[in-house]
N, C-alpha and C positions, 0 to 999 in steps of 0.2 A: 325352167331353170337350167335343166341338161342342154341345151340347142344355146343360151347365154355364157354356159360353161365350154361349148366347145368352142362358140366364136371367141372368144378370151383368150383360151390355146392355139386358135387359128391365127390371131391375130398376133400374140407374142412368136411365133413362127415362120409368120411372112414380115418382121421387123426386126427378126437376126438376118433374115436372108436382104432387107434390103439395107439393112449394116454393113454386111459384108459387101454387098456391091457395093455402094458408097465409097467405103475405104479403098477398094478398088480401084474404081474410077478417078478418087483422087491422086493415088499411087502413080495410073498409068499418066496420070496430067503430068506429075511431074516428071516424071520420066522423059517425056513431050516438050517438058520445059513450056507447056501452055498456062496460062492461067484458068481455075475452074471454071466454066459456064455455064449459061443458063440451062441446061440438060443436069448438069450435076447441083444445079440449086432447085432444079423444079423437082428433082429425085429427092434432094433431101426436105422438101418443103412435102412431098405425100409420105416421106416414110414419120414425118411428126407428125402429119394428120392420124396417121396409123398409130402410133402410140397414143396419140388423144384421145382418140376412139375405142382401146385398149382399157386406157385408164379411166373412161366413162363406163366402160362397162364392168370393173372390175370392181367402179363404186358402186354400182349400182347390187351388183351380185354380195360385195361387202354390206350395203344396208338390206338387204336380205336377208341377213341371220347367215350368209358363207363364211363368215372371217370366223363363226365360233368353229369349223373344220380345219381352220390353217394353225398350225402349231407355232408358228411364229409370225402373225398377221403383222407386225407393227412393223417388224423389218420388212415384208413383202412391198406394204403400204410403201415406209420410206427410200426401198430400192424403184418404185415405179413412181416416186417425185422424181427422184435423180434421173431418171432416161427422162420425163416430162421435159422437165429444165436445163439439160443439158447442150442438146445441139444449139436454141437458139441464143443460150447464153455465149456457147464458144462459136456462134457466128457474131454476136455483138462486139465478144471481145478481140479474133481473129480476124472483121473486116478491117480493121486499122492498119494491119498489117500492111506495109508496103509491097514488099516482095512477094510476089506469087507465089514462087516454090517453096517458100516456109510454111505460107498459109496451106497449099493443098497436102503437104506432110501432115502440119498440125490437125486439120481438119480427119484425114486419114485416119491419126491415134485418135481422135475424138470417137470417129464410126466406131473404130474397132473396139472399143473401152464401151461404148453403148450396147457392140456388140455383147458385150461380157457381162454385163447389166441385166440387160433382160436372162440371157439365160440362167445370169444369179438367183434374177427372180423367181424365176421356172424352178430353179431347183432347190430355194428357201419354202417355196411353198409346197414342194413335195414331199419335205422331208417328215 
């Protein structure tokens, strides 16, 4: 269960860092005045693979008797629906978007507010 509890911490730590890049990369798009590309949708397509994988393991460890350790499991739980659900909803709703440089801002605040997510999580569960 300890080597399932580090990958869980390993894994919410390399998906603020691929938040940040993300947000990043969308910044510098606009900046460029490019529209996003396939580089920044295949980045954001493995950093939700990385949360899913996150959130498979976090159930997994939760039906394991973990959530009776977390002081406030239910918000943990529902802070790791919100990153789950979030990127590909604000890609469903964002690809309509005409203009390029709205959507890669948008996209941007999206990363960066995921960023914010997970480590909410991280730190509802430590408290």
């Amino acid at each position: 269960m300890g080597t399932l509890i580090l990958l869980h911490e390993g894994l919410a730590r390399t998906s603020v860092l691929l938040f940040i890049a993300l947000g990043v990369m969308a910044i510098i798009s606009r900046l460029r005045s490019q529209p996003l590309g396939g580089s920044w949708y295949g980045a954001a397509v493995i950093a939700e693979l990385v949360v899913v994988v996150q959130f498979v393991l976090g159930f997994v460890l939760y039906s394991q008797g973990l959530g009776e350790n977390l002081p406030r499991a239910f918000v943990h739980i529902l802070y790791a629906c919100v990153a789950l659900v979030t990127l590909p909803a604000a890609y469903g709703y964002f690809s309509r978007i005409e203009d390029e440089n709205v959507k890669s801002i948008l996209m941007a605040i999206v990363c960066f507010f995921l960023m914010e997510v997970v480590i909410r999580t991280g730190a509802v569960a430590a408290v």
